[in-house]
C-alpha positions as CSV (number, residue, x, y, z in Angstrom):
1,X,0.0,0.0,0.0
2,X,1.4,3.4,-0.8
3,X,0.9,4.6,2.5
4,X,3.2,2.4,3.9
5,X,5.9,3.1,1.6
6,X,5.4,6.8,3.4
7,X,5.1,5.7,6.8
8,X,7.8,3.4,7.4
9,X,10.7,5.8,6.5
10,X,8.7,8.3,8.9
11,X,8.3,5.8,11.6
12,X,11.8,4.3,11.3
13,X,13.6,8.1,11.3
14,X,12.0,8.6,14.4
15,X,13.0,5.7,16.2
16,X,16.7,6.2,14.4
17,X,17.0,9.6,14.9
18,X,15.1,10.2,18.1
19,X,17.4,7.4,20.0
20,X,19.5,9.1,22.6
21,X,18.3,12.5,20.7
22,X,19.2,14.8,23.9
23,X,22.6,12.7,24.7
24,X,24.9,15.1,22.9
25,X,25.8,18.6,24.6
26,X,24.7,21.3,22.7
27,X,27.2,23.2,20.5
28,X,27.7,27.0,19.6
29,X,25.0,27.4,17.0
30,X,22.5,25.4,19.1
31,X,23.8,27.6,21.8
32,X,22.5,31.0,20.1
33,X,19.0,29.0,18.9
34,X,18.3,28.2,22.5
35,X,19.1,31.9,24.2
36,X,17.5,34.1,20.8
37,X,14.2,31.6,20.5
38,X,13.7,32.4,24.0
39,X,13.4,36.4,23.2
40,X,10.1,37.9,22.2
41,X,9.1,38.1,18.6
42,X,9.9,42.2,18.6
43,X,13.7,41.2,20.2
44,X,14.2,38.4,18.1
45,X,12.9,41.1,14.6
46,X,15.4,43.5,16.1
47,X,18.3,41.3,15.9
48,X,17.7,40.4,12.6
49,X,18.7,44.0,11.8
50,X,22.0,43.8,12.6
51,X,23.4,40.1,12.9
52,X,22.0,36.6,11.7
53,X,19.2,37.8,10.0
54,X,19.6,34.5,7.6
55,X,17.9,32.2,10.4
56,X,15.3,34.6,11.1
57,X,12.3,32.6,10.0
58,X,13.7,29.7,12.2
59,X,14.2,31.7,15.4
60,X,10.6,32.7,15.3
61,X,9.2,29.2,14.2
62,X,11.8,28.0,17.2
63,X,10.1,30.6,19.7
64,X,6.7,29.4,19.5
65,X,7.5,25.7,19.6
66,X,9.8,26.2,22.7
67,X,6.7,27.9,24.3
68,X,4.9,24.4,23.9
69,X,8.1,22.2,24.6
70,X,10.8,23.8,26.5
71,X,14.1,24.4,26.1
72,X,16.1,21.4,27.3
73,X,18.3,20.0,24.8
74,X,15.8,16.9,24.0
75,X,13.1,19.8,23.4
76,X,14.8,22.4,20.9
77,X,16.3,19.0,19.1
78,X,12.3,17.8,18.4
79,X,11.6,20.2,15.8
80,X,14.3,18.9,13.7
81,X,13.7,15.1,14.5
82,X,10.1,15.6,13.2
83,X,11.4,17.4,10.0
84,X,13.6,14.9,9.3
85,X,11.2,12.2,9.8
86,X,8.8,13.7,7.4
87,X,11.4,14.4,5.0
88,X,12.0,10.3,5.1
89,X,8.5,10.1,4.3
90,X,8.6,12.4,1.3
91,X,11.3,10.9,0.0
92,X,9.8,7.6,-0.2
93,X,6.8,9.5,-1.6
94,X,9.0,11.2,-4.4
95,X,11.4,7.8,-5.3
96,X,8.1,6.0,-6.1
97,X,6.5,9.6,-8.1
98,X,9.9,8.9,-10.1
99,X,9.5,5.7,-10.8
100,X,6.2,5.9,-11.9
101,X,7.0,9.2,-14.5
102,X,9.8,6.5,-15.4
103,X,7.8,3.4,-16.4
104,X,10.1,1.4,-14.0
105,X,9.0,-1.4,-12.2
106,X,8.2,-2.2,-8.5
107,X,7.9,2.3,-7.5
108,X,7.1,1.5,-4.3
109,X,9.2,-0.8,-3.4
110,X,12.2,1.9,-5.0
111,X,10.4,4.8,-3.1
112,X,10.5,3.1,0.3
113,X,14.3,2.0,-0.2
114,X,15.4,5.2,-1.1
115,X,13.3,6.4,2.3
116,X,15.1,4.3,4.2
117,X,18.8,4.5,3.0
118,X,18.2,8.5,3.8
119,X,17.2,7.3,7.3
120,X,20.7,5.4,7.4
121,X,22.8,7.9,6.6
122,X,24.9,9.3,9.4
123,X,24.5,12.7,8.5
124,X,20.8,12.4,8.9
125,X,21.0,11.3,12.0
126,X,23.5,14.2,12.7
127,X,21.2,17.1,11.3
128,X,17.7,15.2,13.0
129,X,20.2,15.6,16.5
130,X,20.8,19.9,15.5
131,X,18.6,22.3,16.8
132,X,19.1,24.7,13.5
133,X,17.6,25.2,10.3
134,X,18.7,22.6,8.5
135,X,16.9,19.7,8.6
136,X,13.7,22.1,8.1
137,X,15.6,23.1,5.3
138,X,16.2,19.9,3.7
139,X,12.4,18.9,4.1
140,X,11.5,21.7,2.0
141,X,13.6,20.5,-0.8
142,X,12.2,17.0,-0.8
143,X,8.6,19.0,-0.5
144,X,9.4,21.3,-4.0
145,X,11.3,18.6,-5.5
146,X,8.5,16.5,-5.6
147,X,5.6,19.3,-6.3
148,X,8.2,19.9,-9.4
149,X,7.4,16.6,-10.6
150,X,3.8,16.3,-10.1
151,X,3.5,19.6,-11.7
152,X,5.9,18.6,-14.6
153,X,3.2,15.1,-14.6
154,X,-0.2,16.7,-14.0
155,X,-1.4,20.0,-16.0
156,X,-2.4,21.9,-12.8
157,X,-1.0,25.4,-11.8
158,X,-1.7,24.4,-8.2
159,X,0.8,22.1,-7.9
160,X,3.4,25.3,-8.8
161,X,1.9,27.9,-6.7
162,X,2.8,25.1,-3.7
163,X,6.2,25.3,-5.0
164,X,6.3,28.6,-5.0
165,X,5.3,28.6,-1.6
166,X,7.8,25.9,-0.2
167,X,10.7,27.7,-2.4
168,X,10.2,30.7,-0.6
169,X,9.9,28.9,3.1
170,X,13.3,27.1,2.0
171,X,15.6,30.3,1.5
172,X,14.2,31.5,4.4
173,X,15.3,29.1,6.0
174,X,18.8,28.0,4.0
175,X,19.9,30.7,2.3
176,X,22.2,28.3,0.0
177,X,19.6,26.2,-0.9
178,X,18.2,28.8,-3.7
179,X,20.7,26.9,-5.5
180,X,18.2,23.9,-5.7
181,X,16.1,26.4,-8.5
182,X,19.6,25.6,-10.9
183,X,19.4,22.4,-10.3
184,X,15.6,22.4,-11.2
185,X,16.3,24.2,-14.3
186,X,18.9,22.1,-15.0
187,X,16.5,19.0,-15.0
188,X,13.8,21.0,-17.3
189,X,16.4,21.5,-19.6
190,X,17.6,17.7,-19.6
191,X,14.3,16.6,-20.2
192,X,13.2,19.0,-22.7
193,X,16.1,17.2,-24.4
194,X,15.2,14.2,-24.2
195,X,11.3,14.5,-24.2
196,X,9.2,11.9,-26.1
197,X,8.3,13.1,-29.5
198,X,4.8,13.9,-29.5
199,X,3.1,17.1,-29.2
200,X,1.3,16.9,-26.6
201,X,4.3,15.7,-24.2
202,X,6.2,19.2,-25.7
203,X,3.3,21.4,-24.9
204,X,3.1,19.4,-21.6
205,X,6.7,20.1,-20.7
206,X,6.5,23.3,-22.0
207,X,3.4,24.9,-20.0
208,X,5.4,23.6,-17.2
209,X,8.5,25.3,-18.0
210,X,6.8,28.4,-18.1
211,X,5.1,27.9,-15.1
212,X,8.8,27.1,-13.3
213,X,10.1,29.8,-14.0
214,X,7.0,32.1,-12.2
215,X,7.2,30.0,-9.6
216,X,11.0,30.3,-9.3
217,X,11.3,34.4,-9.9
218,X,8.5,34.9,-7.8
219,X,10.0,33.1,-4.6
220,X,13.1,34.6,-5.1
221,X,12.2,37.9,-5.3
222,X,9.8,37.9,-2.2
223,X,13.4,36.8,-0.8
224,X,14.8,39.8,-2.1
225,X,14.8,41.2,2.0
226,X,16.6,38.4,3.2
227,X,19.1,38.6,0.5
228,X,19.7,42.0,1.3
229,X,20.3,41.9,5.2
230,X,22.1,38.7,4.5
231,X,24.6,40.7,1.6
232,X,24.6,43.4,4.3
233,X,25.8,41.0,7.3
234,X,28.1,38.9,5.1
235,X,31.2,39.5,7.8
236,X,29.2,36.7,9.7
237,X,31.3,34.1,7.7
238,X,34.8,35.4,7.6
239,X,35.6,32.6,9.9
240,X,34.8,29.8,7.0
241,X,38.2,28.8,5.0
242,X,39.3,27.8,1.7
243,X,38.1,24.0,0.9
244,X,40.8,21.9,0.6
245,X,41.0,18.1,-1.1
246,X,40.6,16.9,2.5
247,X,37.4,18.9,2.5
248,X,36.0,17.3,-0.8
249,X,36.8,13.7,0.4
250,X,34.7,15.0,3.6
251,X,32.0,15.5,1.9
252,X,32.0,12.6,-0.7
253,X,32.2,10.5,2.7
254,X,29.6,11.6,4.5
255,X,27.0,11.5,1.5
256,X,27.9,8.1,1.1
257,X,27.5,6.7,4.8
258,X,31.2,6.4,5.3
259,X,34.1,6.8,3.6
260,X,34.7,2.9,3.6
261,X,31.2,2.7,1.4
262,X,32.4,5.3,-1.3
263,X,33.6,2.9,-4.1
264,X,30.4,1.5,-3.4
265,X,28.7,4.4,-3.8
266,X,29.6,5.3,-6.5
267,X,29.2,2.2,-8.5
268,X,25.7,2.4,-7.9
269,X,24.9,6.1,-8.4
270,X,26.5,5.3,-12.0
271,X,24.8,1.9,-12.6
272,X,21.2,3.9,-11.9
273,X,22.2,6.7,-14.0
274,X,23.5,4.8,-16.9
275,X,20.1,2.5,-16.5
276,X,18.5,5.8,-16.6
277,X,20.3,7.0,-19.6
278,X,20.1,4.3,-21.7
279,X,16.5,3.8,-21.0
280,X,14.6,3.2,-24.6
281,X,11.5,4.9,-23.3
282,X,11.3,7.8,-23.8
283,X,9.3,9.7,-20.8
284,X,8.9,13.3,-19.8
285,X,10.1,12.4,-16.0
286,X,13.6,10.2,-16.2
287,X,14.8,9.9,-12.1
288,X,18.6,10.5,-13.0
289,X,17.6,14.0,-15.0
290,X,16.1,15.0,-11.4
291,X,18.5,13.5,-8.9
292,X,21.7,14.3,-10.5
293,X,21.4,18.3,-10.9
294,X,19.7,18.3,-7.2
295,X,22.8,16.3,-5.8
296,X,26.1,17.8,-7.8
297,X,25.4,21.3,-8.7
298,X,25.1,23.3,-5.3
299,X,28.1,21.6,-3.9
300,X,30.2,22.3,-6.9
301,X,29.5,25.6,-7.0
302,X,30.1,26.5,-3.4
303,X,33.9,24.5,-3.8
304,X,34.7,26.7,-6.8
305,X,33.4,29.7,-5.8
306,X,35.2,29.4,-2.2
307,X,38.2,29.1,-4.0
308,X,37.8,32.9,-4.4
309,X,36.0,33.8,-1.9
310,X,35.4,31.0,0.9
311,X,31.1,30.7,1.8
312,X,31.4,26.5,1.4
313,X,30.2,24.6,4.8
314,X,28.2,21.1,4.6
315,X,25.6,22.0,6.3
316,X,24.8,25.1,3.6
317,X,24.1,21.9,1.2
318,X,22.7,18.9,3.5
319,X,19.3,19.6,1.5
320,X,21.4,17.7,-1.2
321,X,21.8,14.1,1.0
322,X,18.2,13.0,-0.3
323,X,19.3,12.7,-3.7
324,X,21.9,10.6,-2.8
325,X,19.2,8.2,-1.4
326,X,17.0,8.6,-4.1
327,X,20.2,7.6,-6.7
328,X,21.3,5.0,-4.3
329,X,17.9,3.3,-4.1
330,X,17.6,3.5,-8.2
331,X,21.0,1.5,-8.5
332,X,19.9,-1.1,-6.6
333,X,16.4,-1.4,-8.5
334,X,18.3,-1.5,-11.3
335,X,21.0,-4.4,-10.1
336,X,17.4,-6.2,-9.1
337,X,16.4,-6.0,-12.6
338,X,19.4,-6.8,-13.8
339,X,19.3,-10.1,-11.7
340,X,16.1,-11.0,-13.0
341,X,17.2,-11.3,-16.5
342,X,19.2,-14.1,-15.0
343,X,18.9,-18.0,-15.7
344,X,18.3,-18.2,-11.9
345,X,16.7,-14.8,-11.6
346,X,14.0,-15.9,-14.6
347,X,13.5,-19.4,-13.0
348,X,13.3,-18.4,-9.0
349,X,12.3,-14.7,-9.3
350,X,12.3,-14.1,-5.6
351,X,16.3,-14.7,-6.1
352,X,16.5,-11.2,-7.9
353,X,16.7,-9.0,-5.3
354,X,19.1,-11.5,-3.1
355,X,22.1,-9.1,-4.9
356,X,20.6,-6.2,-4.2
357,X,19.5,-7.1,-0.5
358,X,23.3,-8.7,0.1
359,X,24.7,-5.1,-0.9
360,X,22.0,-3.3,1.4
361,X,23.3,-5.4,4.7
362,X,27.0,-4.6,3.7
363,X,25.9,-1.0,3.7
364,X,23.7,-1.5,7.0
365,X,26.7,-2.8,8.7
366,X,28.8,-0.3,7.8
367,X,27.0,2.7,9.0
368,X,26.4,1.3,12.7
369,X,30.1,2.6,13.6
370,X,29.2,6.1,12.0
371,X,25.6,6.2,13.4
372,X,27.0,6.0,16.8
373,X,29.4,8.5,16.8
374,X,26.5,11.2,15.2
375,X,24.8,11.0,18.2
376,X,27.7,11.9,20.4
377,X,29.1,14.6,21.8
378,X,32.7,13.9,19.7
379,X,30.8,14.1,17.0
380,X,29.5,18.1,17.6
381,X,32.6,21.1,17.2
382,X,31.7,22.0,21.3
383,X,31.0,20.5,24.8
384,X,29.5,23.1,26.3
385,X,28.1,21.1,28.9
386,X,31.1,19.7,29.9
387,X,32.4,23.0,30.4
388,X,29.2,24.4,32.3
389,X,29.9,21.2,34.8
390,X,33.3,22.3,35.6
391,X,32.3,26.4,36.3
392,X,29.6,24.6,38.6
393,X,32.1,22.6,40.2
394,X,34.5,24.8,41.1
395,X,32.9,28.2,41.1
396,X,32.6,30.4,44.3
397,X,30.5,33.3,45.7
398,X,32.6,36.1,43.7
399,X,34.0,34.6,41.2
400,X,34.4,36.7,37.7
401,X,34.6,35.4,34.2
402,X,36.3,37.3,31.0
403,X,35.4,35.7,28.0
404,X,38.9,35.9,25.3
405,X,37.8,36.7,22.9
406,X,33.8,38.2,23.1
407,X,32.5,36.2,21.1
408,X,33.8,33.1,22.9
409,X,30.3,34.6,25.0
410,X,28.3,32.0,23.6
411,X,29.5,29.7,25.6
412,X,27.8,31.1,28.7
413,X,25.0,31.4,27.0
414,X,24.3,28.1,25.7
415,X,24.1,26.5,29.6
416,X,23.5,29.7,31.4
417,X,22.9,28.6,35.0
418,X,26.3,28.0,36.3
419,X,27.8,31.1,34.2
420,X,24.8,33.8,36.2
421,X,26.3,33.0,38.6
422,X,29.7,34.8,38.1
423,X,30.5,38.3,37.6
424,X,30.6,39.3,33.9
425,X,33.2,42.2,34.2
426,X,33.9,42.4,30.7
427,X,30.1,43.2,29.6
428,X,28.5,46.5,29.2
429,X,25.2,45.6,28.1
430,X,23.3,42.1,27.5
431,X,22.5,40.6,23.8
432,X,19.0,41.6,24.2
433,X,19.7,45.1,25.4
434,X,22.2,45.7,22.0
435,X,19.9,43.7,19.6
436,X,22.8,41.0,19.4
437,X,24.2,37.2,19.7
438,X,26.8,38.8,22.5
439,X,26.1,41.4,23.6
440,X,28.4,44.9,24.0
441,X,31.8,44.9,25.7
442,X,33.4,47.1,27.8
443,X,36.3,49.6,26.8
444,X,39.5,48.7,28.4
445,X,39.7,51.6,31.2
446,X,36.3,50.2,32.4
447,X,38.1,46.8,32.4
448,X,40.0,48.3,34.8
449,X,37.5,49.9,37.3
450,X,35.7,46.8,37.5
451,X,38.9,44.6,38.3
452,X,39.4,45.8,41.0
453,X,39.3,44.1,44.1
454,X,38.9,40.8,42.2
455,X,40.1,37.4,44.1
456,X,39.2,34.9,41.1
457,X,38.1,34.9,38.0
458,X,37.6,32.6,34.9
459,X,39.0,32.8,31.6
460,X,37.3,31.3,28.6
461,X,39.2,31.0,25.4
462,X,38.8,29.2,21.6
463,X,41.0,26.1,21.9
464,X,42.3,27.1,18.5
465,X,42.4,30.6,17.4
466,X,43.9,33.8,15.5
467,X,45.6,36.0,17.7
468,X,43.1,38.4,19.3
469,X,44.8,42.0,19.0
470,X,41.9,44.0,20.3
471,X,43.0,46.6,23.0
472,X,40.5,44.8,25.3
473,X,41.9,41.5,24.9
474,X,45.6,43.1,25.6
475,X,43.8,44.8,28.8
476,X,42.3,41.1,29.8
477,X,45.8,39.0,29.7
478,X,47.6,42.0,31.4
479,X,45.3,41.9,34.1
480,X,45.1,38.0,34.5
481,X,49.4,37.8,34.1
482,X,49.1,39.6,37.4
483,X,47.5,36.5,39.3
484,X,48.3,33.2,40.0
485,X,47.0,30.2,37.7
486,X,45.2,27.7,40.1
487,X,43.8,25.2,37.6
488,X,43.3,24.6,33.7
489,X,41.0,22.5,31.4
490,X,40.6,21.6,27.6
491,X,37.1,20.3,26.5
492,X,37.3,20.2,22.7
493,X,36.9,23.5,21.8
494,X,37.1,25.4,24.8
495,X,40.6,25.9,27.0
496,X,38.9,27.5,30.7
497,X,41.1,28.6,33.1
498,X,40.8,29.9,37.1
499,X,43.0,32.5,37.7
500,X,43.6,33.8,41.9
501,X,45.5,36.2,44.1
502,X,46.4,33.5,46.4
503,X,46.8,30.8,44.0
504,X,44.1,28.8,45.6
């Protein structure tokens, strides 16, 4: 039933995903979704103004669900186990859509593998585990990518004003992921190429062209305000770097599962493209003309533009990861086929699908290792809650913190309750008061004033990090030189210090 070719990828990405789902401390970015979602909508609007105005929609959308939820970790991490899950879903819905446009055999069976590899991947588990945007993101893209194929199917304009719709919810939410309108183009044009050669499949595929490319200019122009605050506040990413071939292999890697199941990978994306190719009948909707564009073209275009000028981080371009299911599933309907043109295959059909099954353990097996280690803490770039346990632990009635560089602030802001608890010398005014992530600093002479009379204080610094040369930071390590070092810890990213007169 088709049904359940929806509702088992949804039902088994919850289970997947939803195990251990509050186990890993939240990091830096999950750090600033818990403190702004917990503004009010006219402080959240006001910080969009001047930082981070790209995850606006989300910080809203976040603010009313953490009215109903909370704000533990397991509660802001809900919102993106559920998108995920429904994303499974969609997926399973759109592999069997494709395999129908196709003419292939056994659609349901395709669309509920291809639901179902997605839920294996690590890096779904990974994004279902994030409170951010992402995985909302990435549901959106399954969503238009599948209302682009029922409209390029079915002569309704319906179907395109949804995608309109869901376009425009998807750049709100993932700036990056307007790249999925070239991608769509790009599979327009492939099948306009390739169309059967009747008339009425060219004025088909031609109404729907046309009705694309409203649909597209229309979402992306009511994004025009995002685009601009987001051109406006592009110094947020002068910490990403230049990609490197480590970076590339990265990436390959973690769309495949692991990087042991690459060569794998690989062979199977091919075989269900070159199946796809070579098909002799001709149809509007071929799978490979859809998946390819959606999986290749975004991420390619990030590495070469950050050769230039560096925007390229995975999680820009996770909305891509269900195309690799959707390709993976079509190799191994094809390899089933294959099997059934067999001897063995023709005279014990059930036999068919032993090669493709045998090849789906291997991959099953593989991915435990990696699925594991998504849900952990070693897995995420901080552990802030390690480093909140140790300020609880050894903090007294007094104590100050100075934070080396500001925007290291975060970090008392992700797991607030032992940090209140110490003096914040270095901050003039609070993140709501400035319309900001961190908040306003204090000028060096104030620095001064207030450290006076000081018996122990904290330091919190990047593990890794340029040389600050700000006259406040030179201010901070003259006055902490001056004072003994009592004790030291490294939690991934994070070195924190306790600094005394006494050295106690």
């Amino acid at each position: 039933m088709s049904w359940l070719t929806i509702l088992v990828p949804v039902l088994a990405e919850l289970l997947v995903g939803g195990y251990q789902l509050g186990r890993a401390s939240l990091w830096r970015d999950e750090g600033y979704t818990r403190e702004v979602s917990q503004r009010s909508v006219g402080e959240i609007l006001a910080l969009l103004r001047h930082q981070d105005a790209v995850h606006g929609l989300y910080y809203v959308v976040m603010h009313v669900l953490m009215g109903a939820l909370g704000n533990s970790p397991t509660s802001i991490r809900i919102p993106s186990l559920v998108a995920t899950s429904l994303a499974a879903g969609l997926i399973a819905a759109l592999g069997r859509r494709l395999a129908i446009a196709a003419a292939a055999p056994a659609a349901a069976a395709t669309g509920l593998l291809a639901g179902l590899l997605f839920v294996a991947l690590p890096i779904t588990t990974w994004y279902a585990q994030d409170a951010r945007p992402y995985s909302m993101a990435t549901l959106c893209a399954v969503g238009a990518t599948y209302l682009l194929v029922r409209g390029m199917t079915e002569p309704s304009r319906w179907w395109w004003a949804a995608y309109g719709a869901v376009i425009l919810v998807m750049n709100l939410l993932n700036l990056a992921a307007v790249l999925l309108l070239a991608a769509h183009g790009a599979s327009l044009l492939i099948m306009r190429a390739r169309i059967p050669d009747t008339e009425q499949a060219r004025a088909q595929l031609r109404a729907a062209t046309r009705r694309w490319l409203v649909a597209a200019v229309t979402a992306v122009v009511a994004s025009g305000p995002l685009i601009f605050y987001t051109v406006q506040q592009s110094g947020q990413l002068n910490w990403v770097t230049k990609p490197t071939q480590g970076t590339i292999v990265t990436l390959i890697g973690d769309f495949s599962g692991s990087r042991y199941l690459i060569p794998l990978a690989a062979a199977l994306v091919l075989a269900g493209v070159a199946a796809d190719v070579s098909r002799r009948q001709r149809v509007v909707c071929v799978p490979a003309a859809v998946t390819v564009p959606w999986l290749v073209l975004a991420p390619i275009f990030l590495l070469v533009v950050s050769q230039f000028d560096p925007i390229y981080v995975e999680r820009y371009i996770v909305y891509c990861t269900p195309a690799i299911a959707l390709l993976l599933a079509g190799g191994l309907a094809w390899l089933a086929r294959l099997a059934a043109l067999t001897s063995a295959g023709r005279r014990y059909p059930p036999l068919a699908i032993l090669p493709s099954a045998l090849l789906v353990v291997v991959m099953a097996a593989t991915v435990i290792a990696p699925q594991r280690t998504a849900r952990d803490t070693s897995s995420r770039t901080d552990n802030l809650a390690r480093v909140a346990s140790l300020v609880t632990r050894y903090e007294r009635p007094g104590d100050a913190v100075l934070y080396m560089p500001w925007d290291i602030r975060v970090s008392g802001l992700t797991y607030p309750e032992p940090f209140d608890k110490l003096r914040n010398i270095s901050q003039l005014r609070s993140p709501v008061a400035t319309a900001t992530l961190t908040g306003e600093p204090v000028t060096p002479a104030m620095l001064v004033r207030r450290f006076a009379g000081v018996q122990r204080v904290w330091t919190v610094r990047w593990r890794r990090q340029a040389k600050a040369d700000t006259a406040l930071y030179r201010k901070e390590s003259a006055l902490v030189r001056r004072m003994h070092l009592v004790r030291r810890w490294t939690t991934k990213s994070i070195v924190l210090r306790l600094y005394s007169v006494s050295g106690t």
